[in-house]
N, C-alpha and C positions, 0 to 999 in steps of 0.2 A: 428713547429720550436722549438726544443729543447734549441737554446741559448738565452739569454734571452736579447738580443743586435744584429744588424744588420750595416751593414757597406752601406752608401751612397757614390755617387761622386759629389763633389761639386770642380767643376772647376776642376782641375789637381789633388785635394788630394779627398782622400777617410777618411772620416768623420764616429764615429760611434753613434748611436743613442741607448739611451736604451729604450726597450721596457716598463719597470715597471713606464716610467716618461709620456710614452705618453697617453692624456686623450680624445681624440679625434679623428678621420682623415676624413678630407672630399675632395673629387674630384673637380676638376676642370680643366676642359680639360682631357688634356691628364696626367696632374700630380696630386699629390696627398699632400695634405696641412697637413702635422702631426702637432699637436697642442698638448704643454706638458704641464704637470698643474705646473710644478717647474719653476717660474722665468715667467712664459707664452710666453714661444717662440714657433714659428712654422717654420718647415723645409720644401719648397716644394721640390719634390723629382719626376722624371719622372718616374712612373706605373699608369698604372691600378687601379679604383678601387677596381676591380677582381682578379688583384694581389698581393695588396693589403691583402685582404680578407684571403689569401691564407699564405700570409706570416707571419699575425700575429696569435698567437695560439688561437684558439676558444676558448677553457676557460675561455680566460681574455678579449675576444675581441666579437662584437656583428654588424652587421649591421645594422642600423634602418630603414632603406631608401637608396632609389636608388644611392646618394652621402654622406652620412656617416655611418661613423663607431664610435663607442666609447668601452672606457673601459669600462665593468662591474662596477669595482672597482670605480670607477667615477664617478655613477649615483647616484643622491642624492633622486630623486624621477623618476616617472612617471607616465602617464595617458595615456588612447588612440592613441594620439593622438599629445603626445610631453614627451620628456626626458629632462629634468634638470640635468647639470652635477654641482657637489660639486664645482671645481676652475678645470679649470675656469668657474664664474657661466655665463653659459649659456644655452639657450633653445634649442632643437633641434627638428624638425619635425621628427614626429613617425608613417610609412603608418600601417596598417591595418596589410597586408603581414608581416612587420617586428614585429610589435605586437606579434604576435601569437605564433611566433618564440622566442622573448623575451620570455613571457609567462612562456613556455616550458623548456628552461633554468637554471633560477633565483629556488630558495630554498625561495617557501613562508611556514613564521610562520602558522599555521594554529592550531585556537581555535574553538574546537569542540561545535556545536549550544548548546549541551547539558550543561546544567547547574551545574548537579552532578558530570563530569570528569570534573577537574581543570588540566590535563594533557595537556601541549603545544605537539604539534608536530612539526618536520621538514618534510617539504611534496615536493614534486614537484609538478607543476602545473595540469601535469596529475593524479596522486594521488589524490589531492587535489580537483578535478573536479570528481573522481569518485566517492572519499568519501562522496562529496556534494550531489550528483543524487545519492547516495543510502540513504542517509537522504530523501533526497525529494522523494522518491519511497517509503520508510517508513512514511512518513506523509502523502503522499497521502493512502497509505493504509487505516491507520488509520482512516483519514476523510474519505473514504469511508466506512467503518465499521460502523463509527456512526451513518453517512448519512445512510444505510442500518437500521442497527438498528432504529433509528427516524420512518422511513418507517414503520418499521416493526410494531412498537409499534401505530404510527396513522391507519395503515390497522387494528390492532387487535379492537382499541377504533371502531372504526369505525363502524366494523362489532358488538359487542355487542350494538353499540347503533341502530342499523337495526333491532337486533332481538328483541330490548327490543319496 
């Protein structure tokens, strides 16, 4: 949706709602509950929540679970498993499914394990996971390097104290 505002019916008039104010939307039934962080009013509205979904622009907009939606822009934190929006402060359930997708999304800071680049990046979450497994491909090397070497050096003692 390129406008950044949508028109409802409520009763005989057509109401318009803007989309930068709502911080929330959750389903119920057959309607759908907009929840805005200005003032915290909520508008129910007869859709889908798959129409929903469709109406608001992806960008700004995320589904977490099978009945809501929230803004990006409104997320104060989250974990696994639950999203905390900024105002209004509420929890919301976070499935597994929506997790991932979040994830994938969002722009994480990411500070490299290394200690001598002091260089922040902006990464995406895919980035940011390949970057990590090639760290952990490089440390596993390494520890198996020494582990070899270690080896290498008990086989050598080893065998001069056989011969001695």
């Amino acid at each position: 949706m390129k406008d950044q505002s949508f028109f409802y019916r409520d009763g005989d008039r057509l109401k318009q709602l803007d989309i930068d104010t709502i911080a929330y939307v959750q389903a119920k039934d057959n309607y759908c509950i907009f929840h805005t962080a200005l003032k915290k009013n909520t508008y129910t509205i007869r859709i889908s929540i798959a129409a929903a979904v469709r109406l608001l622009p992806s960008a700004k907009f995320i589904r977490i679970n099978r009945s809501d939606i929230v803004a990006i822009s409104h997320i104060e934190h989250f974990k696994k498993d639950e999203v905390l929006l900024k105002e209004p402060k509420i929890s919301l359930l976070l499935t597994k499914q929506y997790y991932d997708i979040l994830l994938k999304k969002i722009v994480l800071l990411y500070t490299p394990s290394n200690k001598h680049n002091k260089k922040d990046e902006l990464l995406t979450w895919e980035e940011y996971r390949a970057k990590r497994l090639k760290e952990l491909e490089e440390n596993q090397q390494k520890y198996q390097k020494k582990k070899a070497a270690k080896e290498a050096k008990r086989l050598e003692q080893q065998s001069k104290y056989q011969r001695h």
